[in-house]
C-alpha angles and dihedrals in degrees: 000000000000132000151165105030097342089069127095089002120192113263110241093140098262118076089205100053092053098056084039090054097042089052095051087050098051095040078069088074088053102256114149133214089268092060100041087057102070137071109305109231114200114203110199107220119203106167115135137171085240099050112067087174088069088036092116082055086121090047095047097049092040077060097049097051096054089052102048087052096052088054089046104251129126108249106213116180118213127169132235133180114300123211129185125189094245101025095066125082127232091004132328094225077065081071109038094083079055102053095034080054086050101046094054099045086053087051093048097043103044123077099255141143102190131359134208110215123210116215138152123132115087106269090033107077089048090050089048098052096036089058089044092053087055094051098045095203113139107270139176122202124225119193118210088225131230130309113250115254117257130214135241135177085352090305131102131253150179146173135294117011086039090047092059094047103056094042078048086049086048100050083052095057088244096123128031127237098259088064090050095054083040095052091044086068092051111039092075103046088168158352117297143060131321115296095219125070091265117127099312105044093048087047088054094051094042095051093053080049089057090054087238091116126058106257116266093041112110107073113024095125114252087261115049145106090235092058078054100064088039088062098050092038088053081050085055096056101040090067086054103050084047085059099046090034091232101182132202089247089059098047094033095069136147087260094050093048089057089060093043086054091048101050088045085060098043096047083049083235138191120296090228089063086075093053095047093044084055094055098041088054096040090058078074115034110277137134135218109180115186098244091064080057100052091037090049084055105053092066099035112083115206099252106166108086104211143112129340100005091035143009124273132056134245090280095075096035084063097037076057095065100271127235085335088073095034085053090049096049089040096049108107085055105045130079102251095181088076123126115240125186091258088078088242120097125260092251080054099051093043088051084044084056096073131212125335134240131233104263125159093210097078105051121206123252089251094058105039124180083213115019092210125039113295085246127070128197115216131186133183142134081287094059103020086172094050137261128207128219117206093235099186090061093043129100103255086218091068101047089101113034147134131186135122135322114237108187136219110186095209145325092294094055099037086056091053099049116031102082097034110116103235099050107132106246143134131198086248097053126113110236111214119189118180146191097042088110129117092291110015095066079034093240095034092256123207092266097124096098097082109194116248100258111262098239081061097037088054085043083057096253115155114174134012133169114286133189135179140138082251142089143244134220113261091247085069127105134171138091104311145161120213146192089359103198134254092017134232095253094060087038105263110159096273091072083066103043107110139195108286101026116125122241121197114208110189107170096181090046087044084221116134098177137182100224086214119106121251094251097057092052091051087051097057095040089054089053095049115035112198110238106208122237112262142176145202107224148336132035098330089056087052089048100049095038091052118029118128115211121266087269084063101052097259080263121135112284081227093049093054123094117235103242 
């Protein structure tokens, strides 16, 4: 089997010539005989001017390289697609088939042995890995890290939990608009990923769980020396899964996506961690089907005390002791016997971890900050096909709750009348916002987290029960129904729910229901057939003709492997 520079060669017709070409043309760059000789490293770079969670990009791959030359490997840097949360229109998650469909045919069509991926904003780690899956050409990931807290008024902050409650603060005339200028400097104090558990951080700790990232790498800050030594120690691995050829199908497995699922649970992650899971698995046959989720959650407690379902930032989660105290406290429950890129399995590298410190961030299974998973999966007649609610972010006033649909067709209308004084709306009203699902954004954009309408908000309302086909950012918090399946777009039941229907919302129960009979359904949606969103070229026709729903990762339906 070939390998370094001999493998994948260009087709000219002569095999010979090719090598012989590609060598001419890298011996351009300087590299000698001797270099080109060993095991070609590729480092995925995904900096950008438009992606300060990447920002540290320079820093990480300097690191790698070092590291991938100390173990005797050829470190070679090559760029994909970058995304960042507030830099992508409509959505980033529009994007994240696109750069997971970039990323593998790179993989596939460069001369490497191993490659170090680069990944930290929220959509960029499950492209990534999605695209590696695919590839199946030995990988580590490297996350960027997360941003520094900053401070305001004597009291600390980060993005992006913090971010979301003082513009909440501002929209109810609580804080002025000089705070709020004042805040914004203060929200991003460096480079890197979210502080809070939102997207990122839940990707970066995923991915550890997988056993796709060295151990230790989730949660070193962007900055620091420690996110330094994870990069050339990523470098260093990735020589020696080159060697041993340790691919992403042997380390991704049905074991290791339990774990993935339980950590997921315990850190009371992102929604979106479910939906990406799904697709990551799905790029090799796995399923994830929501009731494992839920399953998995109802014996998982939320033990990591930090935003937006607790109280403290990545910093002190990794000042803790990171996912290494988090493993210890979760293994009766994991699969041990999982493969990680180390080459040992994921029971050795917790035992290799060493004892754990008193903290008071991760919390013990005996003293839970949630006593279920942060994510709850919920069915009915209004998501036959199944929604979750992230519970340990929720008002525990709301978990069980009716009252009345007030409905937002969409984001357009939802913009134009949320904050007018005479919309018709109560405190103990249920806010329904449709067609922000996989096709109808189209992207399925983090407009779930419908704000509390300003008459309210002035009133001093601060949570209500809110349901869409759509997501939320991983800061968010609040009672609130997601991915709502099949969406409104293609006619699932929400694209018939009305103003002044009632909606029944039992968590413990995991019954989200329409209290509207099945004949009167049939009838509306009789009367009002749902024309699908289409489109005429490009990405966006890709997109619409081939989307899965959000239970099936929000992947294409031809990228992904049948089980």
């Amino acid at each position: 089997m070939s390998s370094g520079f001999s493998k994948g060669l260009t087709s000219y017709g002569d095999t010979g010539f090719s090598l012989f070409l590609r060598k001419a043309f890298i011996k351009g760059a300087g590299y000698t005989d001797d270099a080109l000789g060993r095991p070609v490293i590729g480092i995925a770079n995904t900096g950008s001017g438009f992606n300060p969670c990447h920002g540290n990009a320079p820093q990480l791959i300097e690191a790698i390289r070092r590291g991938v030359m100390l173990a005797g490997g050829l470190p070679v840097e090559f760029p994909t697609i970058s995304l960042h949360e507030s830099f992508a229109n409509p959505t980033s998650m529009y994007l994240r088939n696109l750069m997971a469909m970039d990323t593998e045919e790179m993989i596939r069509a460069l001369p490497v042995d191993a490659v170090v991926l680069i990944g930290g904003c929220d959509k960029t780690v499950p492209a990534q890995l999605m695209g590696a899956a695919s590839a199946n050409v030995p990988v580590v990931q490297l996350v960027t890290g997360s941003m520094l807290t900053g401070s305001h008024d004597g009291k600390r902050v980060g993005a992006c939990s913090d971010c979301r409650r003082f513009w909440a603060s501002y929209r109810a005339d609580e804080i002025d608009t000089d705070e709020i200028t004042r805040v914004n400097d203060q929200l991003v104090a460096s480079v890197g990923t979210c502080s809070v558990m939102g997207t990122a951080s839940t990707m970066a700790c995923v991915a550890e769980a997988l056993g796709i990232a060295v151990p230790g790498s989730a949660s070193p800050p962007a900055v620091t020396s420690d996110r330094m030594r994870v990069a050339e120690r990523s470098g260093a691995v990735a020589v020696g899964i080159a060697k041993s050829t340790l691919t992403p199908a042997q380390i991704i497995t049905p074991s290791s996506i339990e774990n993935a699922l339980r950590v997921l649970l315990a850190i009371g992650g992102s929604t979106n961690g479910v939906i990406h899971l799904t697709a990551i698995a799905g790029r090799l046959g796995i399923p994830v089907p929501l009731e494992l989720v839920d399953r998995l959650g109802r014996d998982t407690p939320v033990l990591v005390d930090l935003k937006p379902s607790g109280q403290h930032y990545m910093e002190d989660f990794h000042h803790a002791g990171g996912m290494a105290t988090l493993l210890r406290e979760l293994k009766p429950l994991l699969r041990l016997e999982a493969m990680t890129v180390t080459g040992r399995s994921l029971g050795e590298e917790i035992e290799a971890s060493g004892p754990g410190f008193a903290q008071d961030v991760i919390r013990s299974r005996a003293n839970p900050i949630h006593p279920e998973g942060g994510i709850a999966v919920l069915k009915g007649n209004l998501a036959p096909g199944g929604a979750i609610i992230k519970q340990s972010a929720a008002s525990k006033v709301l978990m069980q709750h009716e009252g009345r649909a007030v409905v937002f067709e969409n984001l357009a209308d939802l913009a134009e009348r949320i904050d007018r004084d005479d919309l018709d709306v109560q405190a103990d009203d249920v806010l329904v916002l449709r067609n922000i699902g996989p096709k109808g954004a189209p992207g399925m954009p983090e407009a779930g987290l419908i704000p509390i309408p300003r008459k309210l908000a002035r009133q001093g309302v601060k949570d209500m029960v809110r349901v869409s086909d759509g997501r939320m950012s991983g800061t968010a918090s609040g009672t609130i129904v997601l991915h709502a399946t099949p969406e409104s777009a293609i006619g699932g039941p929400l694209a018939y729910v009305r103003t002044g229907d009632r909606i029944r919302l039992d968590v413990p129960a995991r019954e989200l229901r329409l209290l509207v009979e099945d004949a009167e359904m049939a009838r509306r949606a009789k009367a009002a057939p749902v024309a699908e969103p289409s489109a005429d070229r490009g990405y966006r026709k890709l997109f619409l003709d081939t989307v899965t729903q959000a239970d099936q990762g929000v992947d294409f339906d031809f990228l992904r492997r049948t089980p």
